[in-house]
N, CA, C and O of each residue as an XYZ file, in Angstrom:
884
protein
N      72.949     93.735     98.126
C      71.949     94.435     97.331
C      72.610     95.360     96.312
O      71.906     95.811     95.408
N      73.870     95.672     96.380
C      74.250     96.981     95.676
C      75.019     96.105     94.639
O      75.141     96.551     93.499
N      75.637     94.675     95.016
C      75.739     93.716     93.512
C      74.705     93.946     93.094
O      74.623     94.993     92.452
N      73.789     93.333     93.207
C      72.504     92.704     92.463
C      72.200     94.259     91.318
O      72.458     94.234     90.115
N      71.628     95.479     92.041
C      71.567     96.195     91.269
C      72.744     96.563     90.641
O      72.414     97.219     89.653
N      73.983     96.475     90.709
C      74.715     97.138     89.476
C      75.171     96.003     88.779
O      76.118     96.254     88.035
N      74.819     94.920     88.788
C      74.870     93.790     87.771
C      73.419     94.202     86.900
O      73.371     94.154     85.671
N      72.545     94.510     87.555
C      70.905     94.807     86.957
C      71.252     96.311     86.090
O      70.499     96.425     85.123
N      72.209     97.446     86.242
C      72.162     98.274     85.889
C      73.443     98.374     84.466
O      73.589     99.265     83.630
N      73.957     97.501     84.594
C      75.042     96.693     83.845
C      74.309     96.260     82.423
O      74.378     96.800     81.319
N      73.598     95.113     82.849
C      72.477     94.503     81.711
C      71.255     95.890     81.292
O      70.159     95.524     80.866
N      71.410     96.773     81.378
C      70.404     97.697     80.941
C      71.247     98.714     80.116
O      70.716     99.622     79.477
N      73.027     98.444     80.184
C      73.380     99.435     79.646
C      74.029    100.543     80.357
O      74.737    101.327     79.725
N      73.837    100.676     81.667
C      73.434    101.978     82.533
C      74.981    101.863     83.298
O      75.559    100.825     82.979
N      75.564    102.530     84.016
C      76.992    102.689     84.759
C      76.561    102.371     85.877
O      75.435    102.647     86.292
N      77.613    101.618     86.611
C      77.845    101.495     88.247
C      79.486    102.299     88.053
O      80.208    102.569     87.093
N      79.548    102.454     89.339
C      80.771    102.631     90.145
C      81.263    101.897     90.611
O      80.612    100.961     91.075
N      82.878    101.937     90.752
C      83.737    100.893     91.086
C      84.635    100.922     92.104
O      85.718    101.246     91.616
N      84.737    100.731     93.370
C      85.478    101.288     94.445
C      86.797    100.102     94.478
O      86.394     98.946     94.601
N      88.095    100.250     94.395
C      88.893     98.938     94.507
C      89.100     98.767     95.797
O      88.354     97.846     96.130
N      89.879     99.256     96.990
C      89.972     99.428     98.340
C      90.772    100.354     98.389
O      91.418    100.857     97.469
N      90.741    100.712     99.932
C      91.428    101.625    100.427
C      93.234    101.360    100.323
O      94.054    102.277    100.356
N      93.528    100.061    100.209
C      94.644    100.000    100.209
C      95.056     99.259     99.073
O      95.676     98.197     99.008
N      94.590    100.027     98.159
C      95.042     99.895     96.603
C      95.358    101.020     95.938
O      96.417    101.618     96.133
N      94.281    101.468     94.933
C      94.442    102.496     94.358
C      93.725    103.608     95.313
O      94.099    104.687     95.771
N      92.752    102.993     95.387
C      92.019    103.599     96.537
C      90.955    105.322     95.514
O      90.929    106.531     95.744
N      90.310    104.446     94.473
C      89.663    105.362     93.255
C      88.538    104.505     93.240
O      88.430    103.403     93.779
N      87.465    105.316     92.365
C      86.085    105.106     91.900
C      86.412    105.265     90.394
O      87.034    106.252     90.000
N      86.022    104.361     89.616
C      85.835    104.288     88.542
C      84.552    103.926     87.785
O      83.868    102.951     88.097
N      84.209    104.894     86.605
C      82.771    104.876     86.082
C      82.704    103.825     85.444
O      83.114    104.267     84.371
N      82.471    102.559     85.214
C      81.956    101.316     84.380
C      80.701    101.274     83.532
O      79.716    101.942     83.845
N      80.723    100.637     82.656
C      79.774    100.736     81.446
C      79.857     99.331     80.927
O      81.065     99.097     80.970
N      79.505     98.708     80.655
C      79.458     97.113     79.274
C      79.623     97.830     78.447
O      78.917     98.816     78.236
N      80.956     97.361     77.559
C      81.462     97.782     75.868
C      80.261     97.398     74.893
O      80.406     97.474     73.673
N      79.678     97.194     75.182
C      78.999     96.707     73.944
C      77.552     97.554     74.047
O      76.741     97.384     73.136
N      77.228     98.451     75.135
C      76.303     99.337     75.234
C      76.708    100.632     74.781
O      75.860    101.326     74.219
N      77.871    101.067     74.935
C      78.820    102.591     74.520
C      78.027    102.669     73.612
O      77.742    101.864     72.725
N      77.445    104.252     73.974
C      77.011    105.300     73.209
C      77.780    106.458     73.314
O      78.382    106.731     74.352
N      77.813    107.410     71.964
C      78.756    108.889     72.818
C      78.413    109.583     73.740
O      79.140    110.498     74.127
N      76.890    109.238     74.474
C      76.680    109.787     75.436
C      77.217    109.509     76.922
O      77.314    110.287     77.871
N      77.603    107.848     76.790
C      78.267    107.380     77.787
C      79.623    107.896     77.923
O      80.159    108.007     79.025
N      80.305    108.280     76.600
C      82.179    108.813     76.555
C      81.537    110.374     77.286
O      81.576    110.534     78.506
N      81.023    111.336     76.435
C      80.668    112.278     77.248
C      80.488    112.704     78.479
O      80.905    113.705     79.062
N      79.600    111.541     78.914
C      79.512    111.642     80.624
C      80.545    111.367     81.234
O      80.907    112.152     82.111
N      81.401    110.071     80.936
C      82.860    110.125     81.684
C      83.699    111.122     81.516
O      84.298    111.745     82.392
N      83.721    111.214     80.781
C      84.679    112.658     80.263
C      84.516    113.841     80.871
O      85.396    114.645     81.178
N      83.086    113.938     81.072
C      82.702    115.367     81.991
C      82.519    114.937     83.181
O      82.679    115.960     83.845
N      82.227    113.880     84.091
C      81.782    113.387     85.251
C      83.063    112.680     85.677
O      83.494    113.233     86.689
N      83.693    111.852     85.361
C      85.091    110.791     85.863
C      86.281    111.957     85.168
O      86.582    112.836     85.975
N      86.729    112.027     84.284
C      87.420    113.080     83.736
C      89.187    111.858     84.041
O      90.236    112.477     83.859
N      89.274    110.982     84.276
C      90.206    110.515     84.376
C      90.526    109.597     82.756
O      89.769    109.822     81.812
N      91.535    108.729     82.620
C      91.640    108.125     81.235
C      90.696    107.312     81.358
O      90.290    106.744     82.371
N      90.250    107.244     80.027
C      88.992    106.140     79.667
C      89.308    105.013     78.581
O      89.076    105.034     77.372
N      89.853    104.108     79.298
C      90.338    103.039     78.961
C      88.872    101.961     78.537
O      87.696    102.208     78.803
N      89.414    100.775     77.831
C      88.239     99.402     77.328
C      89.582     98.209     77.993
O      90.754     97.969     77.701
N      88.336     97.586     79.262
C      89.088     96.323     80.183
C      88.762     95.049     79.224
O      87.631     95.030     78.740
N      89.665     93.963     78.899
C      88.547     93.042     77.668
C      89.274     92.038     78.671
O      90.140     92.331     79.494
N      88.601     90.516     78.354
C      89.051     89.256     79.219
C      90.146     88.941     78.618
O      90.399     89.341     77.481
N      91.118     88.003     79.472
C      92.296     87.713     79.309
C      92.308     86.406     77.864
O      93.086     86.223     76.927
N      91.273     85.846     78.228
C      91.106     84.573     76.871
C      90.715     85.800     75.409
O      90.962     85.738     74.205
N      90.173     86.597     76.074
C      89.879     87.402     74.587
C      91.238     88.088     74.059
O      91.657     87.871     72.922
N      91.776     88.782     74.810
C      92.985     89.048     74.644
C      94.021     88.292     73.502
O      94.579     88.754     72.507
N      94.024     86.663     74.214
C      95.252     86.131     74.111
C      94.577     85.686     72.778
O      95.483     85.290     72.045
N      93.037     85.555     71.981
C      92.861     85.122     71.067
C      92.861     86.239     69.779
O      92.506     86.007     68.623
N      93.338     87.445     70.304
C      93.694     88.480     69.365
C      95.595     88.447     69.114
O      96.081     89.105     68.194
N      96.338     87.745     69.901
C      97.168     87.668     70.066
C      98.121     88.912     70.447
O      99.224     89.150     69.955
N      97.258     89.848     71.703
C      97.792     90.811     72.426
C      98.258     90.430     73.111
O      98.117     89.307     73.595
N      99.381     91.707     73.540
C     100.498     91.018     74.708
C     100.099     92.620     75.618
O      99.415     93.559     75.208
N     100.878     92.453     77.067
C     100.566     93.648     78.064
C     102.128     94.606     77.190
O     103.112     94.090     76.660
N     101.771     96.166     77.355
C     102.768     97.121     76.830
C     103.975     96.405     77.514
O     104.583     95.657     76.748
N     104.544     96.486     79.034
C     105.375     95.944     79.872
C     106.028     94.886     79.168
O     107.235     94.689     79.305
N     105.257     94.150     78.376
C     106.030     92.839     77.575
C     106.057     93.317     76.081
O     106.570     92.431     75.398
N     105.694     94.384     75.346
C     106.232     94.382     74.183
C     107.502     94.970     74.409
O     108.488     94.701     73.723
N     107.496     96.197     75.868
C     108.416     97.049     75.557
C     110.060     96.435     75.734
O     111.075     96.786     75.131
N     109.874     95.349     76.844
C     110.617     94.621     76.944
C     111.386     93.747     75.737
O     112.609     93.607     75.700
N     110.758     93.366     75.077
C     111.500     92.325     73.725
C     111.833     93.122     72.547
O     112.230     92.678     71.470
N     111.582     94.642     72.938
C     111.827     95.148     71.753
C     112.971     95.677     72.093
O     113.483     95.483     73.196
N     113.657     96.641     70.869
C     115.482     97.114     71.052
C     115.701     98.458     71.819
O     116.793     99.027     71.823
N     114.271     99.069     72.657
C     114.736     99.976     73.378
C     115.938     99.790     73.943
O     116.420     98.694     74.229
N     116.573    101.147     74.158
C     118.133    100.819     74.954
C     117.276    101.883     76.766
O     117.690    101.510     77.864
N     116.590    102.626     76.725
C     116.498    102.786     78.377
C     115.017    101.427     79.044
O     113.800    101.557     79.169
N     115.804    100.455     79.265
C     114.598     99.393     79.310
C     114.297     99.898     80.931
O     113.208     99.616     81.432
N     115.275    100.621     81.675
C     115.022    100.317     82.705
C     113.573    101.907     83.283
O     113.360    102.320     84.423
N     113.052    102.265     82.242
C     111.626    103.155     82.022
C     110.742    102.217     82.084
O     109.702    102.501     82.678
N     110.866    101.024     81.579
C     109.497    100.315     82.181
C     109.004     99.772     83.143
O     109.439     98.825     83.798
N     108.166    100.300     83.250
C     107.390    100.047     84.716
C     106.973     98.574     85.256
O     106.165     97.833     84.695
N     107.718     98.277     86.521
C     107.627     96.808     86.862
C     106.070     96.961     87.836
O     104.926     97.002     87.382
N     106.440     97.014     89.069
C     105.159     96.895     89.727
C     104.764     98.960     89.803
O     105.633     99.815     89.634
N     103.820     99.146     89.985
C     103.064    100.429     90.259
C     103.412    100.577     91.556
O     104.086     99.708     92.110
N     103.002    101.690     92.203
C     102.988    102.076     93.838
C     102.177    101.181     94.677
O     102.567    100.729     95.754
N     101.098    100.956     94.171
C     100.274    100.368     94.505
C     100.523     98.351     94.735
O      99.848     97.510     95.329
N     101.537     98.285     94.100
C     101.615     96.758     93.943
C     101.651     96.227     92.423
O     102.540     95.531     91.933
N     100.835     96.565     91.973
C     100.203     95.763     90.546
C     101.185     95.678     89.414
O     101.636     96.762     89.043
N     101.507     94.853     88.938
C     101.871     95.317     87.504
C     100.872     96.000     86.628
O      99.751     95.814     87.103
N     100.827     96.825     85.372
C      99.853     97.433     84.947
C      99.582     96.981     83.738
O     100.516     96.724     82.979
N      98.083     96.779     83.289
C      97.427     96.062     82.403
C      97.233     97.091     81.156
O      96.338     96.827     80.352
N      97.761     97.859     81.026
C      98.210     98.418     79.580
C      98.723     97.060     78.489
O      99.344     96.035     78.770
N      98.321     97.420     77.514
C      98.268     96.866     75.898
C      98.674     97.793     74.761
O      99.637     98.546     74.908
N      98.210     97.773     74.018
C      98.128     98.723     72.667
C      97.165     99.641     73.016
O      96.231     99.363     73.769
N      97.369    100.908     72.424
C      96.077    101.494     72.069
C      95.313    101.377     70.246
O      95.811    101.044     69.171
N      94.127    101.770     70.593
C      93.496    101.485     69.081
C      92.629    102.455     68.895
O      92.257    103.063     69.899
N      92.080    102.852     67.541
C      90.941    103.095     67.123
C      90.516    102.083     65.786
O      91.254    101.441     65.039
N      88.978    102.218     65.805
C      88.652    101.485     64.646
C      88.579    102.135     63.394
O      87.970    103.175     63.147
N      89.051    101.645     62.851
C      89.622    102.093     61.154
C      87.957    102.939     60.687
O      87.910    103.635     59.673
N      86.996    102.782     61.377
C      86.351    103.818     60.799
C      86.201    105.258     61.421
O      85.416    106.055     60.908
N      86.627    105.448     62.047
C      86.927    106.725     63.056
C      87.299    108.069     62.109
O      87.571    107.969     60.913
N      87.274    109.039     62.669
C      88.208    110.027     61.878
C      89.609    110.584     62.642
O      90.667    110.496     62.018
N      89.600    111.014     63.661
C      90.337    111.515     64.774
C      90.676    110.152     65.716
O      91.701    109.471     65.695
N      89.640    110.008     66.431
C      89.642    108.646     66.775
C      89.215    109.422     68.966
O      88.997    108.690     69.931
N      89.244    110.544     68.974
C      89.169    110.858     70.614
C      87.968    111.713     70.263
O      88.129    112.587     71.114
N      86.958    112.045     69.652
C      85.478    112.343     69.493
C      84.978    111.298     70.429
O      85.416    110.154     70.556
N      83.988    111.869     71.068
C      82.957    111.245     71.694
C      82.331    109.528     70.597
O      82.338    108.319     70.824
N      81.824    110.527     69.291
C      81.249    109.383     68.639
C      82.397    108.126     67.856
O      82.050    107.126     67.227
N      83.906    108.624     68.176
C      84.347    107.485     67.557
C      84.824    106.820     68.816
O      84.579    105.613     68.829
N      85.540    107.362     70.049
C      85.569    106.266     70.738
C      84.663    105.219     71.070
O      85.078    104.088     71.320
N      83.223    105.572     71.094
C      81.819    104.965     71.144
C      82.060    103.899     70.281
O      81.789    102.755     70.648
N      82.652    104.178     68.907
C      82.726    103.305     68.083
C      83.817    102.469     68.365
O      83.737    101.301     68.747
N      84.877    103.139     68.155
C      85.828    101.839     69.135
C      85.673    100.929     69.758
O      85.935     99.746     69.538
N      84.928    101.769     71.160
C      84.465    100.223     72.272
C      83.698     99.707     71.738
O      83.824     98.656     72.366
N      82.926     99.498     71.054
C      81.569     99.197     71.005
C      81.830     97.891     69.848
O      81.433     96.732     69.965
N      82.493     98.388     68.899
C      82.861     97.368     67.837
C      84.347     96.237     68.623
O      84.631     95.069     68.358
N      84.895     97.043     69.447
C      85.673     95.741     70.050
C      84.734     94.338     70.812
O      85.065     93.154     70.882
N      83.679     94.917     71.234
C      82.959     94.341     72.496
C      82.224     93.473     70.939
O      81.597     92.461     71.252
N      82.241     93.661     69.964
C      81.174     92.978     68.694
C      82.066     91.637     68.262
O      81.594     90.510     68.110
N      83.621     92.062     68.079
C      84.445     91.161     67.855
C      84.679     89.703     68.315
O      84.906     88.626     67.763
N      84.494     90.232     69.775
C      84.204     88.716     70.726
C      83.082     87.728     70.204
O      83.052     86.526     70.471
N      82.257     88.336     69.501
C      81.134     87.534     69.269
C      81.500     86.703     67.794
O      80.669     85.926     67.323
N      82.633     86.911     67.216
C      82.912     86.204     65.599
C      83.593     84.896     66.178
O      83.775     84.457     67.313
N      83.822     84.567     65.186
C      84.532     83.222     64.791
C      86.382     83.891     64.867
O      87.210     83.919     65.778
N      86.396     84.153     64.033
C      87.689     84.600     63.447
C      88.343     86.070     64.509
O      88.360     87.171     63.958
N      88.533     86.027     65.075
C      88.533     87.466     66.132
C      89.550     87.844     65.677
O      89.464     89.036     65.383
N      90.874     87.254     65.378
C      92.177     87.943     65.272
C      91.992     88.706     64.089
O      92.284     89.892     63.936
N      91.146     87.417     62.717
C      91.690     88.307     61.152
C      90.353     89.669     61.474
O      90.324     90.744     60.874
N      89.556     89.314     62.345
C      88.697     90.951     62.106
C      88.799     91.828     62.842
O      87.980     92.746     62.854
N      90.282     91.748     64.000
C      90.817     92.373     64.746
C      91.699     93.084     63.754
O      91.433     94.167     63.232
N      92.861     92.300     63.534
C      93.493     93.499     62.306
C      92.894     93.948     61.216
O      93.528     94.766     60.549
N      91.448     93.513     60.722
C      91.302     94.187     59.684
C      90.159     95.934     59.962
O      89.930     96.900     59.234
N      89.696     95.514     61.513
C      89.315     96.405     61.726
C      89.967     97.992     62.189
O      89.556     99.094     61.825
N      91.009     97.701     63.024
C      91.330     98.404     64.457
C      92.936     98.720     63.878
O      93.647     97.882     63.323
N      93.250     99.934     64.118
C      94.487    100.507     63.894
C      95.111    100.919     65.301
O      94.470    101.260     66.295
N      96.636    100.805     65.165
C      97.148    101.265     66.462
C      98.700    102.040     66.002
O      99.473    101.778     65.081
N      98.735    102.814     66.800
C      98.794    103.321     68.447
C      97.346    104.419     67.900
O      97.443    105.102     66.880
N      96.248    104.415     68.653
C      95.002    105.001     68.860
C      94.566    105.912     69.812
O      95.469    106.679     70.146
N      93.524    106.099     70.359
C      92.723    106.793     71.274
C      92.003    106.069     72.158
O      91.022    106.588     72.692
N      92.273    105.126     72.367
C      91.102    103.963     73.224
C      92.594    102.611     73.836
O      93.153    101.812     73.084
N      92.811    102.751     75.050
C      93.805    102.361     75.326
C      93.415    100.808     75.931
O      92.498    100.734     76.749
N      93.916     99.948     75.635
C      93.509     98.314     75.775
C      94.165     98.237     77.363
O      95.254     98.673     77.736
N      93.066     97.494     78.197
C      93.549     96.740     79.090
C      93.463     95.736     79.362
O      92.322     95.340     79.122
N      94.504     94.486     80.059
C      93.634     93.414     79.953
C      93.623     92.638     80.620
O      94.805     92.398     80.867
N      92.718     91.688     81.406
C      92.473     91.376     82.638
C      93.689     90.119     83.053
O      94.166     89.155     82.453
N      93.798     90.492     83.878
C      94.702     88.923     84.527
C      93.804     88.037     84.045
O      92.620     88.047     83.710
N      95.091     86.928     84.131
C      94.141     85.357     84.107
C      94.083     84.837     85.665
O      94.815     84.861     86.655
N      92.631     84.297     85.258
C      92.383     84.293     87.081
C      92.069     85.620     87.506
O      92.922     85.927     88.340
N      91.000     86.858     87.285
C      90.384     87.561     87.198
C      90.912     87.968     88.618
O      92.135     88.095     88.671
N      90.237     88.190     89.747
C      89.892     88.402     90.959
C      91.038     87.569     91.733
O      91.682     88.134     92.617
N      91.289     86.220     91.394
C      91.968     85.499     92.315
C      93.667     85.833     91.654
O      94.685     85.481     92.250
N      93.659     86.591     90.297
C      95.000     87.014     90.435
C      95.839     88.266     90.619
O      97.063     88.318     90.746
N      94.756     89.502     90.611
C      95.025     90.888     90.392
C      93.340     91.619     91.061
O      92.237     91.372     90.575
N      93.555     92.322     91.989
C      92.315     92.788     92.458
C      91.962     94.558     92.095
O      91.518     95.429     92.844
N      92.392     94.626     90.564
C      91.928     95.766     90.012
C      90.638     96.408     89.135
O      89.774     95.672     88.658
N      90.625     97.307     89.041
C      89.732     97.703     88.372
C      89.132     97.274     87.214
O      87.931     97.449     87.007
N      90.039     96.598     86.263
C      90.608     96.047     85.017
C      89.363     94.617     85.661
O      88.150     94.585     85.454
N      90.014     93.818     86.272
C      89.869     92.643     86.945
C      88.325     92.883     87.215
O      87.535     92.339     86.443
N      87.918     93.533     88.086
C      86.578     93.408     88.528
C      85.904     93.759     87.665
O      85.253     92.862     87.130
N      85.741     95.074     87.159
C      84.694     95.407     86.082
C      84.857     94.116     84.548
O      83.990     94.295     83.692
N      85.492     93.383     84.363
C      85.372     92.640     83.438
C      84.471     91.031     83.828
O      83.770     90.273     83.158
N      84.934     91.049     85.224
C      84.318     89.780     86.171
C      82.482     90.259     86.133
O      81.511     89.595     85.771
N      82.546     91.233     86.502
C      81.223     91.744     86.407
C      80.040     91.863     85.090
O      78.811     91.798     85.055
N      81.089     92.067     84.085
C      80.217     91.467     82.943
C      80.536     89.701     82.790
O      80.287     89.078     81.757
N      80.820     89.405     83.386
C      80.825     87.522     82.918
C      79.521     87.179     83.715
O      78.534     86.577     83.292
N      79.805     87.856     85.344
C      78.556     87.386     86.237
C      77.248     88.067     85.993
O      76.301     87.730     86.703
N      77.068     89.038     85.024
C      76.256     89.852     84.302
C      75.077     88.747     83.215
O      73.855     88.676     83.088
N      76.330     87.992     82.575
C      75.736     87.022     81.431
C      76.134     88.359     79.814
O      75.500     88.314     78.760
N      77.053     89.169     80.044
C      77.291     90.118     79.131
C      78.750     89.839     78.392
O      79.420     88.941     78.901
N      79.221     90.415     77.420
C      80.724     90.292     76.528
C      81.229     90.932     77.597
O      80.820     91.947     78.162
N      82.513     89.980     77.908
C      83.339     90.538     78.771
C      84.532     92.013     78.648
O      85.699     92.027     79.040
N      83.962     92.849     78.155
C      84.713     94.047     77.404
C      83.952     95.049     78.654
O      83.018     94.731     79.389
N      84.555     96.087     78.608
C      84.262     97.222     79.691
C      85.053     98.691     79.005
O      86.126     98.702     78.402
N      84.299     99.693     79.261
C      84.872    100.792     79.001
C      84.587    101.624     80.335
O      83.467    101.994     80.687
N      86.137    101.929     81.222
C      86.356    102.624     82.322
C      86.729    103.383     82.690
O      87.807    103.501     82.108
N      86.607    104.303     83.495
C      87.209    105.891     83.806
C      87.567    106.212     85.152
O      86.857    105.777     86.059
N      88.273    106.706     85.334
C      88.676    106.935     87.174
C      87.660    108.362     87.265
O      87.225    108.787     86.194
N      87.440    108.796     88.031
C      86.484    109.547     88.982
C      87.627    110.697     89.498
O      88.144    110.401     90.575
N      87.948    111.571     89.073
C      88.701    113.219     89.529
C      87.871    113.780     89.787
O      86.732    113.831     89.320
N      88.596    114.528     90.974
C      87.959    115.680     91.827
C      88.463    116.828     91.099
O      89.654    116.812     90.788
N      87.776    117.778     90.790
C      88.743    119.180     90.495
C      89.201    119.902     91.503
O      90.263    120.522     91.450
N      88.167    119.866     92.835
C      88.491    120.977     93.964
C      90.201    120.528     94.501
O      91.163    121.231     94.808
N      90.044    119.326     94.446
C      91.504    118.705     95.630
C      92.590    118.660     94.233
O      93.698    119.193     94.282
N      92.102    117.973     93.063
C      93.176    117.952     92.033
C      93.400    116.275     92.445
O      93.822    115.650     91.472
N      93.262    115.669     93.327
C      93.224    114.314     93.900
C      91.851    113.328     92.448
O      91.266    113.606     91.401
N      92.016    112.154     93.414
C      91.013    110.936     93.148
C      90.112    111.826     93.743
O      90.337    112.766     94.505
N      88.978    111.364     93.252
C      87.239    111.980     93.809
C      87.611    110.742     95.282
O      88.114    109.622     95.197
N      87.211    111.371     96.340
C      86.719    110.497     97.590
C      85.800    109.501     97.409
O      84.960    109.423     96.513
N      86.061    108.538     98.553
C      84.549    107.562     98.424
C      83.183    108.313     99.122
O      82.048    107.839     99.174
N      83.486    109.176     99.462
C      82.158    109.992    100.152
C      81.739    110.899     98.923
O      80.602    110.716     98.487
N      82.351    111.635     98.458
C      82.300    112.319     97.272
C      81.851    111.456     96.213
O      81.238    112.174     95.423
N      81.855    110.602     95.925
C      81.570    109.525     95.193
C      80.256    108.350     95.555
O      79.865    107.532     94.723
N      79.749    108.462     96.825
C      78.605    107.934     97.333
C      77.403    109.039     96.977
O      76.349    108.910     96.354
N      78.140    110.403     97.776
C      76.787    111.451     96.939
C      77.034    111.829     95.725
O      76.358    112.856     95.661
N      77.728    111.661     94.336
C      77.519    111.107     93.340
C      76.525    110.190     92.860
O      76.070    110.186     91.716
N      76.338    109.726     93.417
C      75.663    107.995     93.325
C      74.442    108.161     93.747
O      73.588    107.547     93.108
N      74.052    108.871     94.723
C      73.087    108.588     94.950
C      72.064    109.685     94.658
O      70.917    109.512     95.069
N      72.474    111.163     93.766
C      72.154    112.214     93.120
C      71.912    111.484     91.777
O      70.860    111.748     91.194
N      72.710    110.655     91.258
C      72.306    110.180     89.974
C      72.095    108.720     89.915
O      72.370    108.063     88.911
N      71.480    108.089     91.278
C      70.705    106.599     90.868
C      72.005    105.998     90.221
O      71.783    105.354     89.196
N      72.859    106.052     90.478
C      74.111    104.979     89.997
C      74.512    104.253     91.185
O      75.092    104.773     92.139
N      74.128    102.824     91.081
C      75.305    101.551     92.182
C      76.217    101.660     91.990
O      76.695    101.377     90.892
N      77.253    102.374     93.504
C      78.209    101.788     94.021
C      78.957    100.437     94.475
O      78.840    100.275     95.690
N      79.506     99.680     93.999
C      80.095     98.379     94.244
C      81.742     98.566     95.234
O      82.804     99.087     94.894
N      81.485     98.143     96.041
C      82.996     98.110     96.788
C      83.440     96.964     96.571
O      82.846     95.887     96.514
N      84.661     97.253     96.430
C      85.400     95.760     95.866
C      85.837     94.430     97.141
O      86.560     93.441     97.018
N      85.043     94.942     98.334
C      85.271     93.830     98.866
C      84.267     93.347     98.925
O      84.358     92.178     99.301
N      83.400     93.633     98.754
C      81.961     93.577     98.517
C      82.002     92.073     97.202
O      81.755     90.871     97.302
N      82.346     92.768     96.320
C      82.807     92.264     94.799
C      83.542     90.555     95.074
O      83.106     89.516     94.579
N      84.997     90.717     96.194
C      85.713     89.574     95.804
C      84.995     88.954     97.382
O      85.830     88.158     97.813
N      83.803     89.026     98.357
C      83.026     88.160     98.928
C      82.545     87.723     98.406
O      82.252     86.667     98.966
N      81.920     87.811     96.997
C      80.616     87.495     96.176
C      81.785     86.188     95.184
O      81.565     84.978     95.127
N      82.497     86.631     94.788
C      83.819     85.388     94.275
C      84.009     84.600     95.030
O      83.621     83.562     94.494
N      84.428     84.345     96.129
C      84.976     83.776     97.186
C      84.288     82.273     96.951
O      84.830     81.169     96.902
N      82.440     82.779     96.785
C      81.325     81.865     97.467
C      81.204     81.271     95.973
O      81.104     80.057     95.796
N      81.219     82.255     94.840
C      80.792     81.586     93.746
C      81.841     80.937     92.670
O      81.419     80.334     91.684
């Protein structure tokens, strides 16, 4: 039931929460569909998740902009301390960092109303013909809106945040783009708890999704 509604709250625009497991990152992250971002949505993460607020896009979208993960630019390029880049995380993962961007109409580019614009016009891009030439002609980098981007093989290759919230707009019927935020506690200085994060949820009518929850619902479909 708590798919169903935050796939239902997804298609309206509206945020779910994102639990990965306990033996991952073990965080809640605020989710949104890119292509709904309003500055009211950056606002609320910003004051409510307070963690980085990254845009998750699909791996075919990705590769048809001809982005690569940071981990692989930093690698082919002539840095001399290569050995700063980060192979796997604590957690396991390699990390789905990219470029960062803003869209060339921005001013600053970390305002509420231009990151809005950022995500919002990335999540528009998917919908052209030509994605790459209106990728560079739109979007400038290094930016304020930091690209992530999903494994290939979504769920069955990487069981992150990145990964699920982008799976979730495909099984949505939505552009597979996402704009996401981790969930900080101020009292602990920690990740917000999953209890702390359930009465969250249920003070503000937002679905919680647990991610095993998430990759049972894959498994079958």
């Amino acid at each position: 039931m708590t798919l169903e509604s935050g796939i239902e709250s997804l298609k309206r625009g509206e945020f779910v929460l994102l639990f990965d497991s306990a033996g991952r990152e073990n965080e809640i992250d605020m989710v949104v569909a890119a292509e709904f971002v309003t500055p009211e949505h950056i606002a609320r993460m910003r004051q409510h998740a307070g963690g980085l607020l990254c845009m998750a896009i699909d791996n075919d979208f990705a590769n048809s902009l001809e982005l690569k993960y940071m981990h692989e630019i930093l690698a082919e390029s002539p840095i001399s301390n290569k050995e700063m880049i980060m192979g796997l995380a604590p957690y396991g993962d390699h990390p789905t960092f990219s470029i960062s961007v803003n869209h060339y109409q921005t001013y600053t580019g970390i305002t509420d109303k231009d990151r809005s614009l950022t995500i919002r016009e990335m999540a528009n891009i998917f919908k052209v013909d030509n994605k790459k030439k209106k990728f560079a002609s739109s979007f400038k980098t290094p930016g304020h809106v930091p690209l992530l981007i999903a494994s290939k093989g979504l769920l069955a290759k990487r069981q992150g945040h990145t990964e699920m919230s982008v799976y979730l707009t495909q099984i949505a019927g939505l552009t597979p783009v996402t704009a996401i935020c981790e969930m900080m506690d101020a009292e602990t200085y920690t990740a917000l708890s999953v209890e702390k994060a359930k009465k969250y949820a249920k003070q503000n009518a937002i679905p919680l999704i647990d991610g095993k929850e998430l990759l049972e619902f894959a498994k079958v479909h």
